[in-house]
Each structure stands twice: as C-alpha cells, then as structure tokens.
N, C-alpha and C positions, 0 to 999 in steps of 0.2 A: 504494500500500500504506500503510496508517496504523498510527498508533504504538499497541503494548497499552497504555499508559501510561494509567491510571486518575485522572483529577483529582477532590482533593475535592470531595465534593457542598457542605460548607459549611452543611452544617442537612437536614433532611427526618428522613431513618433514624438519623442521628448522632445527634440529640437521644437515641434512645433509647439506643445506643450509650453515652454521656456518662452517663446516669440508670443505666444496665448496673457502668459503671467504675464509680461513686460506691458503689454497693451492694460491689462487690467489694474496694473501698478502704475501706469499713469494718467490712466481716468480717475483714481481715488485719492493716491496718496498725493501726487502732481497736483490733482484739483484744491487739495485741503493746504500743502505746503501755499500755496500762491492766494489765499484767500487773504492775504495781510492786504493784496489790490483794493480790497472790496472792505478792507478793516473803516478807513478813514473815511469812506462817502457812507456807508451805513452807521458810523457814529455823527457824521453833518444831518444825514437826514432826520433821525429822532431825535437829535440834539440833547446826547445822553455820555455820561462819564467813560474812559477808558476801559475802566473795570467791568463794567458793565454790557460794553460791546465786547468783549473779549468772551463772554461766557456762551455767545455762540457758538465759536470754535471749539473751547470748552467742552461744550455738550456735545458736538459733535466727536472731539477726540473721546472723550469718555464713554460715550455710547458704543462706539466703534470698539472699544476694548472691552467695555464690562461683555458685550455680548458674541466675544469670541468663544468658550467654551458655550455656549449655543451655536455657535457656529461648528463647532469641532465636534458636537452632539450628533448633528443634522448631519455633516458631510459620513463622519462612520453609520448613521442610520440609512442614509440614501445617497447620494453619491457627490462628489466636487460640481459636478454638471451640474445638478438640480438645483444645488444651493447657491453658486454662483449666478445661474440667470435668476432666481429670486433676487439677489441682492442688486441686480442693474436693475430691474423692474422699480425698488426701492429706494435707490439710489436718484433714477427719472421722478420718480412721485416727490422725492421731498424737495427736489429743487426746481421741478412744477410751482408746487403750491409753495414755496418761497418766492418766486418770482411775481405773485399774485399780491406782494408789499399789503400786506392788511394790517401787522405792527410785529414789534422787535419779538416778543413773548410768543407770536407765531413762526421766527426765523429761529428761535429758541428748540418748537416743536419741527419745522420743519427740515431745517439745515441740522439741526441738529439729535432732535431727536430719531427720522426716520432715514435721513444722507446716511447718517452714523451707522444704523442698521444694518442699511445698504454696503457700505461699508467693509465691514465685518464680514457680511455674509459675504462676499464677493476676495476680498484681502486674503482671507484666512486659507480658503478650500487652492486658491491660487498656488499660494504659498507649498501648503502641503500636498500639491499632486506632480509639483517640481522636485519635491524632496523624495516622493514614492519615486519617479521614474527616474531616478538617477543616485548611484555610490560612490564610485569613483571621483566622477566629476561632476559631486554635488557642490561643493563650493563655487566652483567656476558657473554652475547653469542659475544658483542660486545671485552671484550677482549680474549676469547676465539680463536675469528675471528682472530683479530688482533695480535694472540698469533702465528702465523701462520710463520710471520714476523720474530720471532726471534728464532722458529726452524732452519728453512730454513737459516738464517745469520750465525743459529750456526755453521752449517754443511758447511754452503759454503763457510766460511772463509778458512779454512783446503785444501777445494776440490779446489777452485778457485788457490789459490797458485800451488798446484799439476798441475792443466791446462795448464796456465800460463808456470811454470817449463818444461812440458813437450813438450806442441804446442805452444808456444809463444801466446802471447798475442791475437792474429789476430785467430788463430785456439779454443783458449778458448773461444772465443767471438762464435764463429759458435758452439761451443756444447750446449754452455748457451741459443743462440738462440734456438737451439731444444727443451731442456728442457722448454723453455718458450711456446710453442705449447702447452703443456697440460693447460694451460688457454684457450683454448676453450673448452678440456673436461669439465674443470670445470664449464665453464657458458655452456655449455648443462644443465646440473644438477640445474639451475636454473628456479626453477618452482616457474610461477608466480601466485601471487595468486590470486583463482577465486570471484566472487561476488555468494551467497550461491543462487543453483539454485530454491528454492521455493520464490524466490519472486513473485510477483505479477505480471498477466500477461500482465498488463499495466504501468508497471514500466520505459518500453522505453523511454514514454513519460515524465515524470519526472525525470528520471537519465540523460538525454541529457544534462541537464543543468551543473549536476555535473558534468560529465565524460569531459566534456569540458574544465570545469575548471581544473579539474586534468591534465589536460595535456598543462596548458599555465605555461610557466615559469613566477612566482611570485615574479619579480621584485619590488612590492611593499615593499618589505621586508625592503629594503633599509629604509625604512620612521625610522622605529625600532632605537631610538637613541640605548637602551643596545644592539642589534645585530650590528651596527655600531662600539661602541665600541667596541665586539667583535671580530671586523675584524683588528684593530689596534692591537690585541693582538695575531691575526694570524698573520700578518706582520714582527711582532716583534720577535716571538716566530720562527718560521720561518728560520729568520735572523739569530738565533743560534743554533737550531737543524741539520740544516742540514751543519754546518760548523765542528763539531769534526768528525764524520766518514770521511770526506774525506780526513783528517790530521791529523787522529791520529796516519797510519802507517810512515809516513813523521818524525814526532814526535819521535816515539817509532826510526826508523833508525839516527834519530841525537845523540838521545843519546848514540848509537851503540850496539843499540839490535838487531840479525843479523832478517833477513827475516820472514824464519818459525814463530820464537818469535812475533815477532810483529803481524804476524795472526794470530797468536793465542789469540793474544790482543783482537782481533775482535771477537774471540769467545765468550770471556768471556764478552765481550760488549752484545752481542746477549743470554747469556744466563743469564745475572742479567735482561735483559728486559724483558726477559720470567715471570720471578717471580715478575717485577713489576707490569706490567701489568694482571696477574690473582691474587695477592695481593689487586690490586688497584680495578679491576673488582669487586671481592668479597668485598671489603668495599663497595665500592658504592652500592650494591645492601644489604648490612644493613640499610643504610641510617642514618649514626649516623650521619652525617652531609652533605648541603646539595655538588651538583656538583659540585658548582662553585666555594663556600669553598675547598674542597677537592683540585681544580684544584690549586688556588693559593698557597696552601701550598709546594704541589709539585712539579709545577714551580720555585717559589723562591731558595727551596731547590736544584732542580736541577741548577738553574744559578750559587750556590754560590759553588758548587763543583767543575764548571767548571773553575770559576774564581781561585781556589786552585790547579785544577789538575796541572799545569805547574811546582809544586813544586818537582814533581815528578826527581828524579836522575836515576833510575835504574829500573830493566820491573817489580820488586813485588812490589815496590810502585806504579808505573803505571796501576798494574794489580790491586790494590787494589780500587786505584780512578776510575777506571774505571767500578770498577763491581758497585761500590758506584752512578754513573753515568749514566750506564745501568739501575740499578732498579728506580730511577727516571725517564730517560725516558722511560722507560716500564710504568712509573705511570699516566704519562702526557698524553699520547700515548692512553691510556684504557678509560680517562673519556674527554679528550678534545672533540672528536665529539659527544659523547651522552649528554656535555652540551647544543648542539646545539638545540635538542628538547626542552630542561628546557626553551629556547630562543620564540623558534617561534613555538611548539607545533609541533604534528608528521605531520601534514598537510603540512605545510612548511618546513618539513626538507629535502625532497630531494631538492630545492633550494635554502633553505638555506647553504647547505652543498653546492653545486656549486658554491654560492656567497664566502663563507670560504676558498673554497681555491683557488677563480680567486684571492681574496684579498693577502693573503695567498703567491700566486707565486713574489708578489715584493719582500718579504724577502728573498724566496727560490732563486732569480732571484741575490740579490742582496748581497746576504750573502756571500757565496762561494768568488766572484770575490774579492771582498771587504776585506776579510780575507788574499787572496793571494796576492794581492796589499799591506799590513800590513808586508806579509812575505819577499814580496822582497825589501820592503822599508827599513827593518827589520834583516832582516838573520837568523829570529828568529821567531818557531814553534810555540810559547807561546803568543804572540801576537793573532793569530787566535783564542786560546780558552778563553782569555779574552774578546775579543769584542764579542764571544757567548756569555758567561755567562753574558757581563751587559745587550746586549738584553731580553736576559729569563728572568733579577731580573727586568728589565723595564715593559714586558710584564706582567708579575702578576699584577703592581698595575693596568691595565687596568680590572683584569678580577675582579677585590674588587669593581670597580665603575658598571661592567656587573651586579654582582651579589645585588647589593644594588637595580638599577633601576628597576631587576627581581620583585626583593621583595616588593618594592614601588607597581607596578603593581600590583601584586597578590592580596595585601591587600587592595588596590582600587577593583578591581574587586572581591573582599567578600563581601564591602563594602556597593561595589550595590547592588550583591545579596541577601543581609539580609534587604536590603530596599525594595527591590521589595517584597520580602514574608512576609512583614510587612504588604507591602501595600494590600498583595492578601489577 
C-alpha cells in the first residue's frame, strides 16, 4: 500500500502557480502598501485627525490577519481555488461600496472590514499552494511570488496619483476595485495538487485517517515554545512594517516635496523591494546561512535605517533612505514566511502561517493608530518612523532566541536518531 503523500513537483505547473501568487500579491498587498495616496485626500474630505484616518488601514490590516486561520481552515476544508476567488469576489465588494463615499465609519466597514477579508482569503491560500508545489526551490518561487508585490506598487504609485488627479479619490477606488476582479482569474489557475493515481486500491481505507487530519486546523502548534516566540516577532515586526508606507507620503509633503514627487517616493520604495526580495530569495536558497540567521540580520538592518531615515531634508536624501529601506524590506518580506517551515515543518505550515498572522494582526492592528496618535501629539512625521524602526531592532532579538530553540531541537532529534540505529 503506498503513501497519499504528494511531493513537490519542483517547477513544471508551479511556475504558473508562482506567476498566479505574484499577480495576487499585487492586487492586495500593492493595493494596501500605496493607500498612504488616498491617506491625505480622505482625511481633507471628512476633515478628521490623523489618528483617526489611519484606522482605516488599521482595520483593514487587522482584519486581513485576524482572519487568516479562517483562511487556512477553509483552504485545508476545500481547496486554495475556492477560497481565493471568494476572497477577489470580496475584495471587489468592499471597494465597491467604498467608493459609494457615504462616511469614514463606512470606509471603516468597507475598506476595511470586508477588503480585509478579501484579503486574507485570497493572500493566505496564494501563499500556501507556492509553498505545497515547491522544496527545493521554495525560497526562490516564494520571493518570486512575493516579487509580484513590488511590481504592481511600482506601477501603481504613478497610476494611483493619475486616478486620484483625474476621478477623485471615490472614482479611483471603483477602477482599482475592477482591477482587483482578476484575482479570481488568478485563483482559477490554481490547480490543486492530486494524490498520484497508482496507489493502491485499498488505500481508502488507510488515507481516511490522514486526509482527516489534513484538514483539522492544528492548533496544537501553539505548544511550540520557538513558534510562540515567533509570533512575538510577528507582533513586533508588524508594528513597524506596516507604519512607513502609510506616512511616508505625509513625510515627503512636510518637507515640501510637491505631490507627483512624493509618488514617486513610493516607486522607488517598491522597486528596491523588488531587488530585495529576489537578492534575499536567491541567498537563501544557497544556504550559506541558515533562515533565521539571514532573517535577523535583515530585520535589524532594516529597523536601524528606519530609525535614520527622519534625517532626511530634501526628496534625494529621502529617495536614497528609502530605496536603502525598500531593499531591506524586500529582504524580510522573501524569507520571513519560509522561516515558518524551518519552524513547524511543511505539515504545519499552512496553520502555522494562519497562526502568524492572526498573531501578527495586533501589531498591524496597533501600529498605524499608534504612530498617528505620536503624530498628532507631535506635529511631527519623524516620530512614526522611529517607533517602527525600534519595533523591527526589538523584533530581531526575538527571532536569535526562534533560531537557537530551532537548533537545540534538531540536535536533540539526531541525537535520538543515532541512538536508535545504534540500538538497531
């Protein structure tokens, strides 16, 4: 009797798969990184505090996270296909009904609460049917995927301003909705992969057991002191990632760099991450050192540039920190989720990765607000990218104690197994 167990193919249908994730990584994450465009004409419009407008993105990042082990529920009950064109379906709905401007407490529910959804359901299953069709060269298809993210930001810094300019804010929102439709094409394209048909013809009765388990969320995960710690580091990390995009153009206009310019900041944000990210990709898959190392290098580096960029007077030094800042996180970006295997092995990765970013949505939840409450206590943009950059130099020392317990384990479990083949 042989095992259902499906190994990756390693390239063939994946390539498409990979080309699938990258399209779907930049209709959500692209979309959400550049909404700092849309930050300052939706606080003009309701004529309301920083802190205030920022809790749209807020809801949206948080919603996006809390409802990833829903996500990772669904995709093991039914498949990445099903769950991904639900979440474009929901992705169009709530920036639909955003664009219908009826008040902020509706961009609340709609950008945020139902985008968010959309989100998740669409982010997560992407994520994890890149990581099932590839071993080898999971690193590499994983920033690849991921690479997707910072085409799509390139381009849509440029176009998103042009919208904005030309339909106001409310009619950009309805084109972007459209464009977000082809996230269904894309999870069409998501072909799941089969169990090889020469098994056994009574393999029913023994795969029952497994295929059952494949599809219970593996909450035991939790037990995992390094994946625990890991989740303090998503928290953390969190906390400061997703606080410069939405202020950096805020930033860039204090110090009276006009419009255009400042989007064009976001370009050059999105296209050092391009390069971090398939830099970072392709180291990791050398393996000169292992993930978790690589990650804290990266992290730190990235926290402490953030903590510098504020230095900045004028948009070439801006644009310089910034591309300095992009290719870091483009770095963080490419090997943070494939640490997660190093963690709990490919078995638990799809919820483990659910557990990561329900954890994950406090920082995103709490970050943004927190940074704008700084601004208006403050009157000062610089504030925001300091308290990112000390969470990111916080979050690294979490991932040096991840990486240590990794290692404790592993050499325990050789340990056994050279005792056990002593004993055989």
């Amino acid at each position: 009797m042989k095992s259902r167990i499906v190994r990756p193919p390693d390239g063939g249908y994946g390539w498409v798969v990979v080309m699938s994730a990258s399209i779907i990584m930049g209709l959500t994450t692209a979309v959400l990184k550049n909404f700092g465009l849309f930050f300052l004409e939706i606080q003009a419009h309701f004529g309301v505090l920083t802190s205030t407008t920022s809790w749209v993105t807020s809801t949206t990042i948080a919603v996006f996270h809390l409802l990833a082990p829903a996500a990772s529920t669904l995709t093991l009950r039914f498949s990445q296909r099903v769950v991904i064109i639900t979440g474009g379906l929901l992705t169009f709905l709530g920036v639909l009904l955003a664009s219908l401007d009826l008040s902020l407490p509706w961009l609340y529910f709609s950008l945020g609460i139902l985008q968010g959804t959309g989100f998740a359901f669409s982010w997560l299953p992407a994520n994890s049917m890149v990581s099932h069709y590839f071993s080898r060269w999971r690193p590499i298809a994983m920033a690849t995927a991921s690479a997707g993210e910072c085409v799509f930001a390139f381009s849509f810094s440029p176009f998103f301003q042009w919208l904005i300019g030309m339909y106001g804010w409310q009619g950009a929102l309805l084109i972007i909705g459209g464009l977000q439709l082809n996230i269904c094409v894309c999870g069409a394209l998501m072909r799941p992969l089969n169990a090889p048909q020469t098994d056994a013809l009574h393999e029913g009765d023994a795969a029952a057991p497994s295929e059952k388990r494949k599809t219970i969320f593996q909450c035991s995960l939790l037990r995992k002191p390094e994946l625990c710690l890991y989740f303090v580091f998503a928290i953390l990390s969190a906390a400061g990632i997703f606080i410069p995009p939405l202020f950096m153009v805020a930033f860039s206009n204090s110090l009276g760099i006009e419009n255009y310019w400042s989007a064009s900041i976001l370009s050059v944000l999105a296209l050092a991450d391009l390069v971090g990210r398939l830099t970072c990709g392709w180291l990791a898959n050398l393996r000169l050192m292992r993930n978790l190392q690589l990650l804290t290098m990266v992290t730190t580096l990235y926290g402490v540039v953030l903590l510098l960029l504020p230095l900045s007077h004028n948009y070439w030094v801006v644009a310089a920190f910034t591309a300095l800042y992009g290719f870091l996180f483009g770095c963080t970006m490419a090997i943070h989720i494939t640490a997660i295997v190093d963690i709990v092995t490919l078995e638990g990765f799809d919820s483990g990765l659910g557990l990561f970013m329900l954890f994950r949505s406090i920082g995103g939840f709490v970050g943004p607000p927190a940074a704008g409450w700084l601004v208006d206590l403050t009157s000062d943009y610089s504030c925001a990218f300091y308290l990112s950059g000390l969470c990111l130099v916080l979050s690294a020392f979490f991932v040096v104690l991840v990486d240590r317990l990794v290692q404790r384990r592993k050499a325990a479990e050789a340990q056994t197994e050279r005792s056990m083949d002593r004993r055989s």
